[in-house]
N, C-alpha and C positions, 0 to 999 in steps of 0.2 A: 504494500500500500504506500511505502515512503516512496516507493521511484513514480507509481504511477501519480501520485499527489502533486509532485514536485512538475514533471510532465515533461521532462529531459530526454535526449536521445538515448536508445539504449547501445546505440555505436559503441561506444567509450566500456563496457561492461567489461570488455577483456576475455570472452569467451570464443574466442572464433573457434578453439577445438575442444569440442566435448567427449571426447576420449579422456580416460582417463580417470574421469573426478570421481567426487561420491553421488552415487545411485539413490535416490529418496522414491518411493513407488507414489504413486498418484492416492494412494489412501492414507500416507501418512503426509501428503502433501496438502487435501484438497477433504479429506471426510467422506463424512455424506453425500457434503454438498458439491461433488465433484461437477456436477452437470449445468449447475448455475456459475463453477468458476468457468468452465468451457466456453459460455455463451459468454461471457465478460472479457475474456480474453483473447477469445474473437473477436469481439465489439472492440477492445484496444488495436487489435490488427488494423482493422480496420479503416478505422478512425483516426490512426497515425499511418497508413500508408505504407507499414513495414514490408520485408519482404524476408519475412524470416517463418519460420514453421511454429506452432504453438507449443513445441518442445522448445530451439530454441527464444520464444519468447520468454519461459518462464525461467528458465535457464540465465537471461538474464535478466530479467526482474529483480531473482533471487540474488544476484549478485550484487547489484548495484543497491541494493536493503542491505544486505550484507555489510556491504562497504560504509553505507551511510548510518549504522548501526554504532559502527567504531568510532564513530564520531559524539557518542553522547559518551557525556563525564558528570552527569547530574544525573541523581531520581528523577527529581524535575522535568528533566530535560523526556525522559522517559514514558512520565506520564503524558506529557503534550502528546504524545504520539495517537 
């Protein structure tokens, strides 16, 4: 929710080879509610124009949350989120 909030390119993510990394399945990703992230995440495709697959879209999402994760040094800061 931090990358998409913010509404930045996800160019800059750092993922161009997804070999490799760590494997999260789509149920400990997504729940239940896997079917309603699906349609959202297409609706992000979208609506930005990407030209990426809806693996690597969340691929980098989750990166670029990640990264912007590191950056809080407060509770505070934490809660805003």
């Amino acid at each position: 929710m931090l990358t998409i909030r913010e509404g930045g390119p996800l160019s800059n993510a750092g993922v161009g080879n997804m070999e490799g990394g760590q494997e999260l399945n789509d149920t400990t990703l997504f729940g239940e509610h896997i079917y309603l992230y699906d349609i959202l995440i297409n609706q992000y495709i979208y609506d930005k124009q990407l030209n990426l697959t809806v693996g690597e879209t969340i691929v980098a999402l989750v990166e670029i949350g990640i990264f912007k994760m590191g950056h809080i040094r407060e509770l505070e800061q934490l809660c805003d989120l």
